[in-house]
One Martini backbone bead per residue (centre of mass of N, CA, C, O) as a GRO file, in nm:
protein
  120
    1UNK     BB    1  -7.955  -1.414  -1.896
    2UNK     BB    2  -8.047  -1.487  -1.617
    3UNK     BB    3  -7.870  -1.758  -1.346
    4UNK     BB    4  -8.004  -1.901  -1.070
    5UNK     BB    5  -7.929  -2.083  -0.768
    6UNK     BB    6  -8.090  -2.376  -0.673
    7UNK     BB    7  -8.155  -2.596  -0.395
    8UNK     BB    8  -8.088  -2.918  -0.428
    9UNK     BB    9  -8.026  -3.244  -0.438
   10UNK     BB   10  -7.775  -3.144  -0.647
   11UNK     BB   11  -7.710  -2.841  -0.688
   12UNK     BB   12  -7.836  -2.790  -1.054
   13UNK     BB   13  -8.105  -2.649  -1.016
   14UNK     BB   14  -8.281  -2.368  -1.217
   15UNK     BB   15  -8.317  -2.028  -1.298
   16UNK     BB   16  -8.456  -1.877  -1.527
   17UNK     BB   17  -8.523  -1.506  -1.530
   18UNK     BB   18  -8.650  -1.443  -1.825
   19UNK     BB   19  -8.870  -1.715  -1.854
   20UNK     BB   20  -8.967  -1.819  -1.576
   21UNK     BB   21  -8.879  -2.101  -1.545
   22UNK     BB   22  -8.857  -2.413  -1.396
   23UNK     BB   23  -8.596  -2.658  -1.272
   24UNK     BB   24  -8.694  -2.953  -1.060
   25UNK     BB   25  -8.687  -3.170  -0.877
   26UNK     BB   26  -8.974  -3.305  -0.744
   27UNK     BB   27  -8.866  -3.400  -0.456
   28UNK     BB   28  -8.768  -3.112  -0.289
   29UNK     BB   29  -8.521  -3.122  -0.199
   30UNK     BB   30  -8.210  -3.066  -0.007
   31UNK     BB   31  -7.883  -2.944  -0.028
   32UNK     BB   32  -7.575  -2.893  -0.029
   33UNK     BB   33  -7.340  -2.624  -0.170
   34UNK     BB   34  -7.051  -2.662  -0.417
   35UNK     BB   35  -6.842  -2.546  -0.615
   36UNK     BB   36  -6.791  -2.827  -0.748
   37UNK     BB   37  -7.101  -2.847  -0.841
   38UNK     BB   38  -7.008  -2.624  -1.097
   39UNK     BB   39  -6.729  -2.663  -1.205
   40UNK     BB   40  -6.870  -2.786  -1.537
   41UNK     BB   41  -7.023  -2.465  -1.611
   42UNK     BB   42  -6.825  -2.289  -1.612
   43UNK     BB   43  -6.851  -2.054  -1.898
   44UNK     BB   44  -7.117  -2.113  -1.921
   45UNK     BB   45  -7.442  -2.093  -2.105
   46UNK     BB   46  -7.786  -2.060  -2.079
   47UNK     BB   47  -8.014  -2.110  -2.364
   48UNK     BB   48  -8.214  -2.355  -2.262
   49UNK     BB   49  -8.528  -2.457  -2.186
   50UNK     BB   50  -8.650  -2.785  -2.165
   51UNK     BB   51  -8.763  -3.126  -2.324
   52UNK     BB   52  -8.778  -3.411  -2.380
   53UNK     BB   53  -8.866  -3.644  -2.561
   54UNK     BB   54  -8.997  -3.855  -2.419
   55UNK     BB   55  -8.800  -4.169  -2.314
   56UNK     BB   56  -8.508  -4.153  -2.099
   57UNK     BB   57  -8.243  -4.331  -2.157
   58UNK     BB   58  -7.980  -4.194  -2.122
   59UNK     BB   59  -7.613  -4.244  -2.212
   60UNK     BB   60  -7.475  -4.270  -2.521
   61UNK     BB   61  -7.258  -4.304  -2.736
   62UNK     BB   62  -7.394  -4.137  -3.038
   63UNK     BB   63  -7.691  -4.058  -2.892
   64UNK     BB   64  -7.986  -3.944  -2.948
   65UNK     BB   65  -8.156  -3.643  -2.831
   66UNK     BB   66  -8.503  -3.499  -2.832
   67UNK     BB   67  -8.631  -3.194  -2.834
   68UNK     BB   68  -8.906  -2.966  -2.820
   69UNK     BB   69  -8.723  -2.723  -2.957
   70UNK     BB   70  -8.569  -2.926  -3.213
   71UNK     BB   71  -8.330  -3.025  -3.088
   72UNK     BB   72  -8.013  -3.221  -3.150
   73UNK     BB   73  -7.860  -3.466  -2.967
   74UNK     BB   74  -7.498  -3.619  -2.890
   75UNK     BB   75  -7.319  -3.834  -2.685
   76UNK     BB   76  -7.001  -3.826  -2.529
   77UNK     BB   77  -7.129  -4.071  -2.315
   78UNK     BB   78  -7.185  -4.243  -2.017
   79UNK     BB   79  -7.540  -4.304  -1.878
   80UNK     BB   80  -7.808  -4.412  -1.649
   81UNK     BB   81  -8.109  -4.367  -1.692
   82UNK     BB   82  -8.466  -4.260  -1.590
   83UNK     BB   83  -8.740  -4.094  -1.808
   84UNK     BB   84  -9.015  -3.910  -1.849
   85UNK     BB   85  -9.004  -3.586  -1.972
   86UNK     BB   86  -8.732  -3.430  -1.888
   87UNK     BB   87  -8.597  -3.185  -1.838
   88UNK     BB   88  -8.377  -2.929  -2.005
   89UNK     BB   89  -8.070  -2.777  -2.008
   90UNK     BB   90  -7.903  -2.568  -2.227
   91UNK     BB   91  -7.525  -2.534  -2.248
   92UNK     BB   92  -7.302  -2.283  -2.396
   93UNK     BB   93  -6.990  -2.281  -2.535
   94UNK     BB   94  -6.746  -2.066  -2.675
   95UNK     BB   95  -6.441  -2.183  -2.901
   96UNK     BB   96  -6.083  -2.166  -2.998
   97UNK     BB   97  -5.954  -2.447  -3.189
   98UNK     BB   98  -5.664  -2.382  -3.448
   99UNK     BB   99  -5.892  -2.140  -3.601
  100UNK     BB  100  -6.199  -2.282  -3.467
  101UNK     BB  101  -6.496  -2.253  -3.411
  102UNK     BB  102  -6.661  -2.356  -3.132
  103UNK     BB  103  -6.944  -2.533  -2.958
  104UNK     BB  104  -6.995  -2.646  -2.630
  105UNK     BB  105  -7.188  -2.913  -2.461
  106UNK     BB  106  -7.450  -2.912  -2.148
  107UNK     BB  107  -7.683  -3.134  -2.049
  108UNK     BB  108  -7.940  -3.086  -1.800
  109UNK     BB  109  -8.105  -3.366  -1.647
  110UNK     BB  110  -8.223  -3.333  -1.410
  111UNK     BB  111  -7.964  -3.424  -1.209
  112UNK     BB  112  -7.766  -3.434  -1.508
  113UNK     BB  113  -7.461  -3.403  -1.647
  114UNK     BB  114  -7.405  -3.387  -2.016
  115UNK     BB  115  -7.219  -3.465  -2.270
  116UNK     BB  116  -7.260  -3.263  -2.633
  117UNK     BB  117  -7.359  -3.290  -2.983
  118UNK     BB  118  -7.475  -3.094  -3.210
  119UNK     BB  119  -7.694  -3.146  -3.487
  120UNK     BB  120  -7.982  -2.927  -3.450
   0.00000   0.00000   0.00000
């Protein structure tokens, strides 16, 4: 899956390549963009776009977020947004840590990213 860049409000609005699917804020704003606004992903790869199913109040510690595509993640943070059935890139990094396995993530919501471990 080819991942490229568009200029938006916050420069993290993405292009899946493969889906044709575009993610970007409403407001079609642009701003420049620096290495430092990508630095949270770098690493990680884009797995699905998809939108949160109904209302979105931010990201609170173990709040769960479902999405359209049956994904179901909780928040590892705090940050407080409002928004209805908001786009939603899901990034995914695999890693080995003790000799186990893991897989951490990152959803790109509206124009926050959020870090979350997936539950389902």
């Amino acid at each position: 899956m080819k991942v490229a860049i568009v200029v938006s409000a916050t420069c993290l609005s993405l292009v899946l390549g493969s889906s044709g699917s575009r993610v970007a804020p409403a407001s079609g704003r642009t701003a420049a963009c620096d290495a430092s606004d990508m630095s949270q992903i770098v690493g990680y790869t884009a797995i699905t776009s998809t939108n949160v199913v109904g209302d979105f109040e931010g990201a609170d510690y173990d709040k769960p977020v479902k999405l359209d595509n049956g994904m179901i993640f909780e928040f590892t943070e705090y940050n407080y947004s409002y928004s209805y059935r908001p786009d939603v890139i899901v990034f995914a990094r695999a890693a080995t840590f003790q000799g186990r396995s893991v897989t951490m993530y990152k959803l790109l919501i509206e124009d926050e990213l959020y870090d979350a471990r997936r539950v389902r």
